[in-house]
C-alpha positions in Angstrom: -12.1 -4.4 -12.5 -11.9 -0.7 -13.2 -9.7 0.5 -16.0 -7.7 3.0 -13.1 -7.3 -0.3 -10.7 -6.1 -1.8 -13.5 -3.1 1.0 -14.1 -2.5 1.0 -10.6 -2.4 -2.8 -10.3 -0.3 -3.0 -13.4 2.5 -0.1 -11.7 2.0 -2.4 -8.4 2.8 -5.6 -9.8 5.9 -4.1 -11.7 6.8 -2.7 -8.5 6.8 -5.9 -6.5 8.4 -8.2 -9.4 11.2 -5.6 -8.7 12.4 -5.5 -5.4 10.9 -9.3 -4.6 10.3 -11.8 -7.8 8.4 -14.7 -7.6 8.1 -17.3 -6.1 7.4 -15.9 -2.4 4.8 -15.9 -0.2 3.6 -13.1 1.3 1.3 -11.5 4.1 -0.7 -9.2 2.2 -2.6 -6.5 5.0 -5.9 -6.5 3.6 -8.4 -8.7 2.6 -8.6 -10.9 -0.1 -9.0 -8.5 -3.6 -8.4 -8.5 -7.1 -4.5 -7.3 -6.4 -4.1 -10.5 -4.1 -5.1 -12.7 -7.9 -3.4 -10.8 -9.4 0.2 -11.6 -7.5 -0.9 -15.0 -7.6 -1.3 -15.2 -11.2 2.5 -14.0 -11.4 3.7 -16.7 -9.1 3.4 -15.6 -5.7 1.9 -17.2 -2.8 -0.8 -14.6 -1.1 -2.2 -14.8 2.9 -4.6 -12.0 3.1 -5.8 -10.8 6.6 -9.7 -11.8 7.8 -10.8 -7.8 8.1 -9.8 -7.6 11.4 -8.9 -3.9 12.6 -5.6 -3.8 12.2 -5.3 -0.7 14.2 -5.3 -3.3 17.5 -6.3 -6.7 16.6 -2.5 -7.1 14.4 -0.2 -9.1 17.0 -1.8 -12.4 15.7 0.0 -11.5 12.2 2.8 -9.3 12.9 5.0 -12.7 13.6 3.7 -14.6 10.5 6.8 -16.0 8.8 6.6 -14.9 5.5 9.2 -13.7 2.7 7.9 -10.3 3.1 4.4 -8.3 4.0 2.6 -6.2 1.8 0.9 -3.4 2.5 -1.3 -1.9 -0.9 -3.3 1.0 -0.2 -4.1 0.3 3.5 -1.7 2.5 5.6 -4.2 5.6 4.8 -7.1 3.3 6.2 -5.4 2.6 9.8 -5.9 6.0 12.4 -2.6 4.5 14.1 -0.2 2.5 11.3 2.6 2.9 13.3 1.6 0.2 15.4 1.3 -3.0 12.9 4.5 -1.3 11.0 6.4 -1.2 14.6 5.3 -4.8 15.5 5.9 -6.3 12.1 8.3 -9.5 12.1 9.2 -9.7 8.9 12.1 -8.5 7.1 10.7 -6.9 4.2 8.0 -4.7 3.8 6.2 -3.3 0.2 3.7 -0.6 0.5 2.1 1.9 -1.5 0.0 4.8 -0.8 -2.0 7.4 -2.2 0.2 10.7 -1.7 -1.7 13.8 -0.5 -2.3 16.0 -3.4 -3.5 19.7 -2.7 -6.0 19.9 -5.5 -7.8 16.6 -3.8 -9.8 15.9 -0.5 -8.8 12.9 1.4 -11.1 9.9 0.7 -14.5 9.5 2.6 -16.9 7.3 1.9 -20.5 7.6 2.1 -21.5 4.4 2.4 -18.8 2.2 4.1 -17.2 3.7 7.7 -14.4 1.5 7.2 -13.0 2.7 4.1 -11.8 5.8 4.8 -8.6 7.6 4.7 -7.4 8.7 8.4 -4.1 9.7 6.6 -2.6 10.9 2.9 0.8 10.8 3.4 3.3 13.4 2.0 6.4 10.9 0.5 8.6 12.3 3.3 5.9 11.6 6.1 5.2 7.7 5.0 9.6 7.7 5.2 9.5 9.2 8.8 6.6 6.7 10.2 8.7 3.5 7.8 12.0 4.8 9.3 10.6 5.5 13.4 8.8 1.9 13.1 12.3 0.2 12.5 12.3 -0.2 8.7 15.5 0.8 6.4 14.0 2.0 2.8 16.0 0.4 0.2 14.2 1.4 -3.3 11.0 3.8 -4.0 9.0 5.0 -6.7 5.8 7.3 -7.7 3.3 7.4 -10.3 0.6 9.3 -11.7 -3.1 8.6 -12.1 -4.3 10.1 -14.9 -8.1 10.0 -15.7 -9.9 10.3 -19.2 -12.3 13.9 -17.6 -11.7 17.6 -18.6 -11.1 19.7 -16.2 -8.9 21.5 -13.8 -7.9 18.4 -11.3 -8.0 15.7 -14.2 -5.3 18.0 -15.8 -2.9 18.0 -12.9 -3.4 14.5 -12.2 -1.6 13.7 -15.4 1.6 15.3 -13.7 1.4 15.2 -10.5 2.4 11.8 -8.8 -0.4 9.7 -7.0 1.0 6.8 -5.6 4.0 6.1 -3.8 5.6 2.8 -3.5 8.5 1.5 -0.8 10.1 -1.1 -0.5 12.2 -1.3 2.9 13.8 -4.0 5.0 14.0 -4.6 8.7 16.9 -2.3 10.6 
């Protein structure tokens, strides 16, 4: 695993142990990754989804009982998230995202036309779509991603905020 997932990982995992400790069991949206071991390893119970689209293939999951969903890094990947959000039946949700920074393109890639970002949320815009899709946010928190390059961008990215976790309930 790459030294950055591992920081980001590390900030997720404190994040979670927060506002949900284990044991629980949760609906992780995504497929199975080295974040979903990781929870396990800390005593949570993980159901990833298949790789459906979860743009419109989500009503099969959105009434999975669970103690909460998660949803790491995979709001920015979905052109619509509003829907799954909206249709979720659970009554916790913990997300994180990679904020929009000024000095950095949104993520394309090259090579895979599913992973790429439709959306880099400001913190205030992921609140607005959260609060419109019926969720109450209860606790949040940000965090840089510094890299080991010299430069302009590697500079700023060790004080300016990256990632942006939530956790909210149901309303």
């Amino acid at each position: 695993m790459a030294n950055h997932h591992n920081k980001r990982y590390s900030h997720t995992i404190e994040f979670l142990q927060k506002v949900l400790p284990a044991p629980a069991t949760i609906l992780d949206l995504g497929v199975r990754n080295d974040l979903s071991e990781m929870m396990e390893t800390y005593g949570y119970t993980v159901i990833n989804t298949d790789g459906e689209d979860l743009d419109v293939d989500y009503k099969d999951i959105a009434g999975k009982e669970v103690d909460a969903v998660t949803a790491f890094e995979i709001c920015e990947h979905l052109i619509a998230p509003f829907n799954i959000l909206n249709a979720l039946k659970s009554a916790k949700l913990i997300a994180t995202i990679p904020l929009d920074l000024w000095f950095a393109k949104a993520y394309k890639s090259k090579s895979d036309k599913w992973d790429n970002h439709y959306h880099e949320f400001e913190d205030w815009q992921f609140n607005l779509l959260l609060e419109k899709a019926g969720w109450d946010i209860k606790k949040k928190e940000k965090w840089t991603s510094p890299i080991n390059k010299i430069g302009f961008r590697p500079i700023l990215r060790k004080f300016t905020p990256r990632y942006y976790a939530v956790y909210a309930e149901r309303k």
